[in-house]
N, C-alpha and C positions, 0 to 999 in steps of 0.2 A: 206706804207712808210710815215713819216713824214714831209711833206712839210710844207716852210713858203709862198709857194701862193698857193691858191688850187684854181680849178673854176670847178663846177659839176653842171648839174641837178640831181636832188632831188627826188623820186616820191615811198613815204612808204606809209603804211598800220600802221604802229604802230604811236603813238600819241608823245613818244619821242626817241630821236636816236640820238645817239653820232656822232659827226664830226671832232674832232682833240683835239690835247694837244699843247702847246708851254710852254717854259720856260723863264717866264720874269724878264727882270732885273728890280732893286726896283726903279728908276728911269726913263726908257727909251722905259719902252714899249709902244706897240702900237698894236691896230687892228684896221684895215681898212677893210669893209665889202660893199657888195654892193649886195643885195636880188631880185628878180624877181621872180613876180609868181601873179596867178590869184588872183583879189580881187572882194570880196564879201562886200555887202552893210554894215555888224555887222562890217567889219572892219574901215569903215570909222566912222560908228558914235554909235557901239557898239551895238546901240538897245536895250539897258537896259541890256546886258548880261556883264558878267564880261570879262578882256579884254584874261585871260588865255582861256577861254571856246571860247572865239570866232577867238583869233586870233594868229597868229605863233610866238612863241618865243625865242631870244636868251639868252642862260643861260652858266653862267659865273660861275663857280666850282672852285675852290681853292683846293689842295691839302690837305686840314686840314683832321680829320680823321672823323670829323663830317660832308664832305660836300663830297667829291667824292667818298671817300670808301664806305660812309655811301649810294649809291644812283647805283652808275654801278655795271651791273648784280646782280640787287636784285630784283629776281622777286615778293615777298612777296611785292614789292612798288611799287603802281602805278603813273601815271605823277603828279597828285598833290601833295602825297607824296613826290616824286621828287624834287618838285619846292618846295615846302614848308621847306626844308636845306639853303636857299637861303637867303641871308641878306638882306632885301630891301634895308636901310642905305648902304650897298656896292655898291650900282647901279649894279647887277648884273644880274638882268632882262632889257633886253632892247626888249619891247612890238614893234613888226612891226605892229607900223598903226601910219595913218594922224594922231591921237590924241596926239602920243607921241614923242613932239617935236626933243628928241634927239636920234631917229629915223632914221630922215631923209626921211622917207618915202612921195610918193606922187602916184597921180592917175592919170596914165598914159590913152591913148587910147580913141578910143572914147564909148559911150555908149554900143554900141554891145559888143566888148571885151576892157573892163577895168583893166587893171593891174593895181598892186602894186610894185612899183619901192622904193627901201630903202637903199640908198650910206649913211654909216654915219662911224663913229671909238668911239674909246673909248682906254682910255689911261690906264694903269695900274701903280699903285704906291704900295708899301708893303714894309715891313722892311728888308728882306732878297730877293733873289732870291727864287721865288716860282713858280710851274708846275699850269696852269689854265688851263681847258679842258673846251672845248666849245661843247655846247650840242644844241639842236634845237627841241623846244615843242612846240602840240597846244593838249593841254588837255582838252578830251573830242568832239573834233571834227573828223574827215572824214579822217582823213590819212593826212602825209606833203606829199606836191608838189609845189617846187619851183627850182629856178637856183640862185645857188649864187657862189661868189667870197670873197674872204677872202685872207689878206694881213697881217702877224704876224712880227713884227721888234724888232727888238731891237736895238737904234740908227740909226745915218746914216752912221757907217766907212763900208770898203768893208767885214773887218774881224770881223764885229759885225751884221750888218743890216739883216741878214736872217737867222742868226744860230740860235737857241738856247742857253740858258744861260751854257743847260748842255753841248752845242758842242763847246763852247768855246776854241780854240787853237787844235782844234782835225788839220784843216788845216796847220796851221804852224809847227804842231808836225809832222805831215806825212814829209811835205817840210823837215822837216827837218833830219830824219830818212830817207828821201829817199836818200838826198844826201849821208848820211853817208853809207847806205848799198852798194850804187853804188861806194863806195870808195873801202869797202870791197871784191864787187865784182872783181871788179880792180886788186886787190890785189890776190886775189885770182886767178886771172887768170895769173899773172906773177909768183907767186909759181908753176901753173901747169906747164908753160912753163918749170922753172927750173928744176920740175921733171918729164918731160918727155924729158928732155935732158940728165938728168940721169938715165933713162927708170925705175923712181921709180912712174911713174905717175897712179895710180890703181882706181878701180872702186870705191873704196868707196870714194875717193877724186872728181871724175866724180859727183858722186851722191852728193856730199855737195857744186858743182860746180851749180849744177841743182837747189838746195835748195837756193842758194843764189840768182840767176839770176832770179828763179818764184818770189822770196820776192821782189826783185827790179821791177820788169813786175807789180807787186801787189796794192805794194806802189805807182806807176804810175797811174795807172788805180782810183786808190783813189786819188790824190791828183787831176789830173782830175775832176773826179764827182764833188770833193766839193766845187775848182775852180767854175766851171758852176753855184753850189747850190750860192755861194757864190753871183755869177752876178745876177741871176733871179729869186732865193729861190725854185728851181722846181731841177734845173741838170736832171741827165737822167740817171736813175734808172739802166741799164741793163752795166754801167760802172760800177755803184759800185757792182752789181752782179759777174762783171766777175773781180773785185777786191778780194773780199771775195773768189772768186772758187781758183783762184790761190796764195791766204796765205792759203789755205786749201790743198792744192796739195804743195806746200813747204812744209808745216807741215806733212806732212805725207812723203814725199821724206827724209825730215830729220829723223824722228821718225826708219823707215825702218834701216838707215844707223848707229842710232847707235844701233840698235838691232843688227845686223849684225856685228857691230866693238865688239858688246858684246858678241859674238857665236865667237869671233876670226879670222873672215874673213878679210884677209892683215895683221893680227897683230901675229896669232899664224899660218894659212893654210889660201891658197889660194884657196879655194873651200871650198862650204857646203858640206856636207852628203847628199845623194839622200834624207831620212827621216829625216832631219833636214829640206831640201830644202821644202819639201811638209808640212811639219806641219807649214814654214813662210809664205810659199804659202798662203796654208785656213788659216791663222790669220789675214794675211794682207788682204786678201779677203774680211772676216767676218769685220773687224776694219772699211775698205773703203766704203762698202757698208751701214754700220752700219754710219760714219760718211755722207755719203751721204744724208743716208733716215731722220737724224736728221737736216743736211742743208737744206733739201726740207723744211722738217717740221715749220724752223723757218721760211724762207721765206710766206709760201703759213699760215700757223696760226699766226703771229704775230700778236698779238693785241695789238695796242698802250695804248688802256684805260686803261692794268695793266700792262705794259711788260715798262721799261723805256731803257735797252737794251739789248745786248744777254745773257748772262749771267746771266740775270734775268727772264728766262722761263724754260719749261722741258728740251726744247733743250738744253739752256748751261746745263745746271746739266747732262744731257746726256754726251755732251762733255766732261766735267771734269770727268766724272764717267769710261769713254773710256780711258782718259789720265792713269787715274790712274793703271785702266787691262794693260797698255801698259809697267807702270812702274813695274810692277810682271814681266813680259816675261823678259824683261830689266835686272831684279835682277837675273833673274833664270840663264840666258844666260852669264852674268858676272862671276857666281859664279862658272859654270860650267866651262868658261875660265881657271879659277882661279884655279882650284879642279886639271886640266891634267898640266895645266903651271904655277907652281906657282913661277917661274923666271919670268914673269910678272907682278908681284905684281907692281913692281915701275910703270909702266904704268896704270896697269886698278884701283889702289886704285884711284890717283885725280883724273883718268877717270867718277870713278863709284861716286863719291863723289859731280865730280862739274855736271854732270849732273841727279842728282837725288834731287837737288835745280833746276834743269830746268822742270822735270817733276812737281815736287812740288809748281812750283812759281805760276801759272797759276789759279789751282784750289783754292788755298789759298787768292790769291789777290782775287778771284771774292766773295769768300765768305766774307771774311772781306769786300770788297767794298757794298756785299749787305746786310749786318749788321753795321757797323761802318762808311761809308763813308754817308751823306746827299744825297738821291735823283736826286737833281738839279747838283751833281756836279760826279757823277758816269761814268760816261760816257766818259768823256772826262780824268778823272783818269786811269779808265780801260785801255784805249787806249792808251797811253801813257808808262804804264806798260809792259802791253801785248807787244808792239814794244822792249820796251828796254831791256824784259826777252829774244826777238828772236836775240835780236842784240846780247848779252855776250852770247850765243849758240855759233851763228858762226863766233867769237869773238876769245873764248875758244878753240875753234877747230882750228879755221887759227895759233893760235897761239899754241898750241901743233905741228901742224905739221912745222911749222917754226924753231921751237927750237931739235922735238924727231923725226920728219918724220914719227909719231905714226910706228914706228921700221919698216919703208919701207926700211930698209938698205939690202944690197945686201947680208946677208946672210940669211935674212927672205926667199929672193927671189930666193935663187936656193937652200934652203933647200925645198923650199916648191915649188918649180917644181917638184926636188925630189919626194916629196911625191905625186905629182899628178901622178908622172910614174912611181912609183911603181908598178900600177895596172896594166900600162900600159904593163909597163916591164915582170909583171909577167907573162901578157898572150902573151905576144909575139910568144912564144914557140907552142901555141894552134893553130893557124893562119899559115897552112901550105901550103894553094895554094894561089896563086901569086894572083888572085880577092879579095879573100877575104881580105888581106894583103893591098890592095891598098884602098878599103874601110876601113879599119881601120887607115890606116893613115891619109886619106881624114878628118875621123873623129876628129883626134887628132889635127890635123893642122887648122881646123876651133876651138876647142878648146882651142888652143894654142893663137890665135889671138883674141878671145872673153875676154882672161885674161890676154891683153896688155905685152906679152912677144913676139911682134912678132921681136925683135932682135935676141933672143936663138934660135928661132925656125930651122933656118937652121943647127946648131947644132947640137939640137935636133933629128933632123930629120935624119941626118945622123947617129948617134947614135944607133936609132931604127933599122934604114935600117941595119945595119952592122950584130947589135945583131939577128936580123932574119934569117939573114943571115948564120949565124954561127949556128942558132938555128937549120936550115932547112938542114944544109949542104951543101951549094951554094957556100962554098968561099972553094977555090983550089982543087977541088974536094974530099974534105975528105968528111967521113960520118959520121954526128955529129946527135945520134939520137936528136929527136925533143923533146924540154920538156920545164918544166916549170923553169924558170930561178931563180939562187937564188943570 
């Protein structure tokens, strides 16, 4: 994770090794550093050695394509090679020993154990906004082992001083996207009220209810972290962890629902097919888990030396490769819609229309972002995007169902009980002793209630009981053989 304070002990085997990247503004940066660790007599007065071979060095990298590219993870180079990308004229070496005054270093301790104490900064100036990664070499010596601390700024506002140039506005864009979506949550939650006053209130409305409230819990949890980031340059990681788990659980809470609005569920039948229901089942399974083992992946592999954010690893390309299978199922499920009801055209065409620009927006920004947008400023683009493609989602949808009730109108609703009792109805006639009878209603009435019709249900219920009745020969003693009802 990218912090603007770090504090670690240090204790390698290799002679140079990467410690962080920040992104400086062309006037206001700053690093503040403060080094601890054992010192040896070459460091004070060199001993005729050169000061790379004897003593630990900070090395200051620039994003040019001749100085960081040209040096991390290149094992064909070794640390001289390393150092040797390095501008002297930049001051980009800053040598820890008494010798080099801008340093700061001194010799702590008494004779027995002598340390090497080194508090010093260095300012950064450049013509643009530029990525510096700071690195840590002693070429040709013993391995690093030290304790240091390191302080990255950029100015002193609260909304500049610890971000990065490329996290610029990432906090005030959350702030500000949070409010809005808690507006929409709002909103959305006085529409369910109104229709489940009109008992038009159905599962897939539940499920975009769901979608909206995790994006809000999400955005919370994020503008939190950065809050913190923002006071200490540290925040606390396992917020914005549990930020990212739950836009990833909305996103797929959404994703599910319009596949499902796509398969015609509340729109054309109020139920899937048993093998409609099991082929959503294992995709959504395969999608989830698959999306899961690529969230581990980014967390536990990020590498900041080449990763500048998600989208910029295998994981996003994962991601967006996932979006895309999800937009086939999507199309296939629409057109099937389409194919049995094509008196729904006026619904599923802007349907199918304005969200296949939402599957589309996602993968396309990040690739233009990682081709045409500058490095330093990717990030904070992204993010920005990404919010405002989720916000015209459930934007688009609160407003469809405002205007068309995506066809929750009451004759969706008991044509398509109808058709759930059909089945029901048909076997009525099969179910001739009174247990078996009572478990099957038991059944139908937990069914009934699972698919928010528990108004009809008494109804209903009567209905069944009558027609079994008559099926079985129960009602005035006539004998009505037992069959299947047409």
């Amino acid at each position: 994770m990218l912090l603007a304070f770090i504090c670690f002990f240090l204790l390698f085997l290799q002679d140079w090794v990467f410690l962080t990247r920040f992104c400086f503004l062309t006037d206001f940066g700053r690093l503040d550093f403060r080094f601890h660790g054992p010192c040896a007599l070459p460091c004070a007065s060199y001993s005729g050695l050169s000061p790379s071979r004897c003593c630990q060095n900070i090395l200051l990298y620039f994003d040019d394509s001749s100085q960081w590219p040209a040096v991390y993870k290149t094992p064909d180079k070794d640390c001289y090679q390393k150092e040797a990308v390095l501008r002297p004229e930049n001051n980009q070496v800053i040598n820890l020993t008494t010798r080099y005054t801008w340093s700061g270093c001194v010799v702590e301790g008494d004779e027995d154990e002598e340390v090497l104490s080194c508090v010093g900064g260095r300012s950064f100036r450049s013509v643009r906004e530029r990525w510096w990664y700071i690195a840590l070499s002693k070429c040709g010596g013993d391995g690093l082992q030290l304790e240091y601390e390191m302080k990255l700024t950029n100015g002193q506002s609260f909304w500049t001083q610890h971000f990065s140039a490329d996290q610029f506005g990432i906090l005030e864009t959350n702030i500000t996207f949070l409010v809005i979506f808690f507006m929409v949550f709002l909103l959305s939650c006085y529409f369910a009220y109104n229709l489940k006053g009109r008992q038009l209130l159905h599962t897939t409305y539940k499920m975009f209810m769901t979608a909206a409230g995790l994006e809000v819990l999400s955005l919370l949890f994020h503008c939190v972290y950065w809050g913190l980031y923002a006071t200490d340059g540290v925040g606390t990681g396992s917020l914005k962890l549990l930020g990212k788990f739950l836009f990833s659980v909305s996103f797929l809470v959404f994703l599910l629902m319009l596949i499902l609005l796509g398969k015609g569920f509340t729109v054309t039948r109020a139920r899937i097919s048993h093998s409609g229901s099991v082929k959503l089942s294992v995709y959504m399974t395969v999608y989830t888990i698959t999306y899961v083992v690529l969230f581990i992946y980014e967390a536990e592999f990020f590498d900041p030396g080449e990763v500048l954010y998600a989208y910029d690893s295998p994981a996003g390309y994962g991601l967006m490769g996932l979006q895309l299978v999800a937009y086939v199922w999507f199309c296939y499920a629409v057109l099937v819609s389409l194919k049995h009801y094509p008196e729904k055209q006026p619904f599923y065409v802007p349907f199918f229309t304005t969200y296949t620009l939402w599957f589309f927006a996602v993968p396309v920004m990040a690739l233009i972002a990682n081709f045409g947008i500058p490095r330093w400023a990717r990030e904070k683009i992204v993010n920005g995007i990404q919010l405002g493609i989720h916000l015209y989602a459930h934007i688009v949808f609160l407003v469809r169902i405002n205007a068309e009730h995506i066809t929750f109108d009451s004759k969706m609703r008991f044509s398509n009980i109808n058709e759930i009792l059909c089945g029901t109805c048909g076997n009525i006639g099969i179910v001739k002793d009174s247990h078996s009878f009572y478990i099957f209603l038991l059944f139908y009435l937990v069914d009934c209630f699972c698919l928010d019709y528990e108004a009809h249900c008494l109804y209903w219920m009567i209905t069944i009981v009558t027609k079994w009745m008559m099926n079985t020969g129960n009602i005035g003693g006539s004998e009505v053989p037992a069959g299947v009802l047409r």
